[in-house]
N, C-alpha and C positions, 0 to 999 in steps of 0.2 A: 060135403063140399068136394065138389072135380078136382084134381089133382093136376098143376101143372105137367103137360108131356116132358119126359124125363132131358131129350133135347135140348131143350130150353134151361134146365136146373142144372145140369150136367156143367163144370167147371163153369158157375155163371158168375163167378168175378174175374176173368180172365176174357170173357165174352161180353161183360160191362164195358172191362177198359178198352177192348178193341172199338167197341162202337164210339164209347167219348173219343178217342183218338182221330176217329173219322171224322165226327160231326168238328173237333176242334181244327182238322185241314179243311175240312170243308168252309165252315168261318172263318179263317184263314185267307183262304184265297178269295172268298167274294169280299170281305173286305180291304185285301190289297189291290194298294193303285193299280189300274191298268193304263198300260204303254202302246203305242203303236210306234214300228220302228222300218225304214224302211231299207233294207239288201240292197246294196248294189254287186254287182260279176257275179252273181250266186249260180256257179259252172253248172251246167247241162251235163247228164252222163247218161246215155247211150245202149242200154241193154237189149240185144239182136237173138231173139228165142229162135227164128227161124234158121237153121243151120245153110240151108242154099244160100244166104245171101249172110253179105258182111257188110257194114257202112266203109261210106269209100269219104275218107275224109271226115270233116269234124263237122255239128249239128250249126246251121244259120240261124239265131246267132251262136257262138258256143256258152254264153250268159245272159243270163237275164235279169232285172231288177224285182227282187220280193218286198213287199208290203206285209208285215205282221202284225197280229194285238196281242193281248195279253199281259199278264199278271209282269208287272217291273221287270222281278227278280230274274224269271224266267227268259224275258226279252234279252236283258244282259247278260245272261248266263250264254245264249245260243249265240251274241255277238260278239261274245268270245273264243265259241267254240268253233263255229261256222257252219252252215246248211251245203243243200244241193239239191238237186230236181234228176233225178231217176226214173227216166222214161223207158219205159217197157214196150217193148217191140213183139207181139207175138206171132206173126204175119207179116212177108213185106210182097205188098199186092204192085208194084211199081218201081221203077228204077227212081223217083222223084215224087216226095210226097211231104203233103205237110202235116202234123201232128200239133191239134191242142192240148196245151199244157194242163192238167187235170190236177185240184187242190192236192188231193192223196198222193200224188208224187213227189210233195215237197219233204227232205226227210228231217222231221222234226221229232219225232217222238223219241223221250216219251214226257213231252213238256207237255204240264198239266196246264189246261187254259188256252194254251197259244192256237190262235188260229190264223189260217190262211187271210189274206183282205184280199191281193190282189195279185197279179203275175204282169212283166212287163220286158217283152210284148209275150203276149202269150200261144202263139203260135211261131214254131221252130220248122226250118225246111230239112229234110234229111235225103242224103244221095244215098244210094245202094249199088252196090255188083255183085255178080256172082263170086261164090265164097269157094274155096281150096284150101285142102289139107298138104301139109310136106312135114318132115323126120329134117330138122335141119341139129348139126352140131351145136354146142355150147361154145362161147367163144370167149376163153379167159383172159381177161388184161389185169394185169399190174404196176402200181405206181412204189415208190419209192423205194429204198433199199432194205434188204433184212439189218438188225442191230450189226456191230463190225465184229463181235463176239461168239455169231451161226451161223450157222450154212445148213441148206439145203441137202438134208440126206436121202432123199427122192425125190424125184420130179414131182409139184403139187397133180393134184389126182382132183377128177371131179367126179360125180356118181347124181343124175346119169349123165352120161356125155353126151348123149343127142335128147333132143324133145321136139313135142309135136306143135304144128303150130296152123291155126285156122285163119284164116283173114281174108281180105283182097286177092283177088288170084291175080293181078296184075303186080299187083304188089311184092307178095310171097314170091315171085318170078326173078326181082330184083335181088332175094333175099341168098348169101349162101352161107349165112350162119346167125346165130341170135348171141348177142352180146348181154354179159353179165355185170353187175355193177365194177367198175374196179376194184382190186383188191390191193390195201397198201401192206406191203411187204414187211413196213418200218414199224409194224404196230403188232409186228410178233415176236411173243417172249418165249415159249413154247410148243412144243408140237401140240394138236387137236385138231379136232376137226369145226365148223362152222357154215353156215349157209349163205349164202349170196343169191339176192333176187334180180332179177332178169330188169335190163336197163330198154323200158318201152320208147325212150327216145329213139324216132324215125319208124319205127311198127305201124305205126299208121293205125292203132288201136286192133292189131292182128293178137288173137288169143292164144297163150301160151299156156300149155300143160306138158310137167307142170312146170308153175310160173318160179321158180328160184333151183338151186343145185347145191350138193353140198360137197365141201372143199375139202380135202386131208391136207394137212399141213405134217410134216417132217423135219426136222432143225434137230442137230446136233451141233456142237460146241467147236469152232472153229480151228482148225489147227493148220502148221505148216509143216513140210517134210523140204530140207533139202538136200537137192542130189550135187556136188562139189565137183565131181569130173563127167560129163559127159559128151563123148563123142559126134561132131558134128559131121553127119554121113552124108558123100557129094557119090554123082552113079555118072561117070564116064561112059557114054553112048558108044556103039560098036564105032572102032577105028579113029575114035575120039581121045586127047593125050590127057593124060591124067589130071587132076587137077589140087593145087594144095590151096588149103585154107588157114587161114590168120583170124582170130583164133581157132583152132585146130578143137580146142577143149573150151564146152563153158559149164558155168554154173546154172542150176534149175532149182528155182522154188516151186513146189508145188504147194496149194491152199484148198482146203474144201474140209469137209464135214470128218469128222472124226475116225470112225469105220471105215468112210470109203478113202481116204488119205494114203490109214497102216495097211489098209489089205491091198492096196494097186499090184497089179502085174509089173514091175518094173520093165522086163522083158519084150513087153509089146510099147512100151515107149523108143520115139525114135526121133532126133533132133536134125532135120537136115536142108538142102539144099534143092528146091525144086531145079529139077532139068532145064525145063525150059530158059532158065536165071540164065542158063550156060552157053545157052545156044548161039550159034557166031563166035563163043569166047576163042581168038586164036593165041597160039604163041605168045608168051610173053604178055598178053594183055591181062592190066587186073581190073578185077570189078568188082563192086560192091554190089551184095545181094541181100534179100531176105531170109531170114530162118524160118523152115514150116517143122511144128512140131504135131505127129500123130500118133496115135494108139493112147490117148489122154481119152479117160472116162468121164460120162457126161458128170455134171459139178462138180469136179475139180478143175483148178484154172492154174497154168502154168504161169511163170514168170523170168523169164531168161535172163540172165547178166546183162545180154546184147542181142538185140535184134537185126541185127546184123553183121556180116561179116565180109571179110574181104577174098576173094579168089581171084588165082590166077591159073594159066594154064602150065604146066610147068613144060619147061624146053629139053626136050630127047637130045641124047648124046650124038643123034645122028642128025639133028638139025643144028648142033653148034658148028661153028662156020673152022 
């Protein structure tokens, strides 16, 4: 007697139950109900192989209504999950063209059973322009505050800081930086680092590589230093009379991140009186000015007793009468 080929005999109760298993999906789904369900907005997306040209604007319509059948489960399952229609561009022969919608564009898979019925309407208008490259910056925004307990021990850093960007060349022209999602401030506990993807509102569907940037984030533990006597410095212009201020001396809180708090240069701090505050000031007149305070390193933030102060010019022995 022939001998089954060994293929066949070889783990053939593991090669049994794969076939029942099949034959039982299979009976299965022919005898589940089928549904037909019908999409409405099921968004149009736009994919441009041809690198000369870019879509100028969004596809007429930018939805369209899908018609589906298929097995219940699977009908319900994808109207909750949602579709879309993915049209592929690999040539653009025209600045204005219009494209039938073709079943295989609808992305459903990998729903067993379901098939296409219908598309509505099924022809989309599509504009085109010539397409352009630019190297534009990253552009970070920020919302909310850090916790009241950190600070910022470096400037947040992004990597990379510029990316490239293809689209509309009329467009790209208006363009001079590319915006990132916001970043909230309030929802950091720690230093690390993290990614943030590129905010396509207003892009006009212009392509970004690549599309997101990653953030360093820095926070130490907030502290304060204050300084109890410091000098408020006024600068008498050539042939100009002296001038005394009220108060003379204030107080300075400084605030920021821990390291750069203890290690400041005291020395390149300077509390004073812009010139200009002065100018006109004669004899005897007093005036109320502002305090400018320089040589403060970035995150750290002063805070004055008094923001301002009073000056006068004081009166020479040779102008009392």
């Amino acid at each position: 007697m022939a001998r089954l080929p060994r293929f066949l005999t070889e783990n053939w109760h593991l090669k049994l139950a794969g076939l029942g298993l099949s034959v039982f999906l299979w009976a299965l789904v022919q005898t589940e109900p089928l549904s037909q369900e019908t999409f409405s907005a099921v968004p149009v997306t736009v994919v441009v192989a041809d690198t000369a040209w870019s879509l100028s604007g969004s596809p007429s319509p930018e939805t369209v209504e899908l018609r589906l059948g298929g097995p219940a489960r699977e009908i319900i399952r994808l109207a909750r999950e949602g579709t879309s229609i993915r049209v592929p561009v690999a040539s653009v022969g025209s600045r204005d063209t219009a494209i039938t919608i073709q079943r295989e564009w609808v992305q459903i898979s990998p729903r067993v059973g379901v098939t296409v019925e219908s598309v509505s309407p099924s022809v989309i208008g599509l504009t085109f322009e010539p397409s352009a490259s630019r190297t534009l910056p990253f552009a970070l925004r920020t919302v909310g505050e850090l916790p009241s307990d950190l600070a910022l021990s470096s400037p947040l850093g992004l990597s990379p800081e510029s990316v490239s960007v293809r689209g509309p060349e009329n467009r790209l022209l208006r363009l001079d930086s590319i915006p990132l999602l916001p970043f909230d401030l309030s929802q950091v506990r720690e230093s690390g680092v993290l990614t943030l993807a590129v905010d396509t509102t207003g892009l006009g569907g212009a392509a970004v590589d690549p599309p997101e940037a990653v953030l360093g984030v820095r926070v130490e533990p907030l502290v304060e230093r204050v300084l109890g006597r410091v000098e408020v410095q006024t600068e008498a212009g050539v042939g100009q009379p002296r001038f005394l201020v009220e108060p003379a001396w204030i107080e300075l809180r400084l605030s920021g991140a821990r390291t750069l708090v203890t290690a400041m240069d005291l020395s390149l701090l300077q509390v004073s009186v812009a010139p200009e505050a002065l100018r006109g000031l004669v004899p005897g007149e007093i005036r109320r000015v502002h305090l400018e305070i320089s040589g403060l390193p970035p995150l750290i933030t002063a805070y004055p007793s008094t923001e301002t102060v009073m000056v006068r010019s004081a009166v020479e022995e040779s102008d009392r009468p």
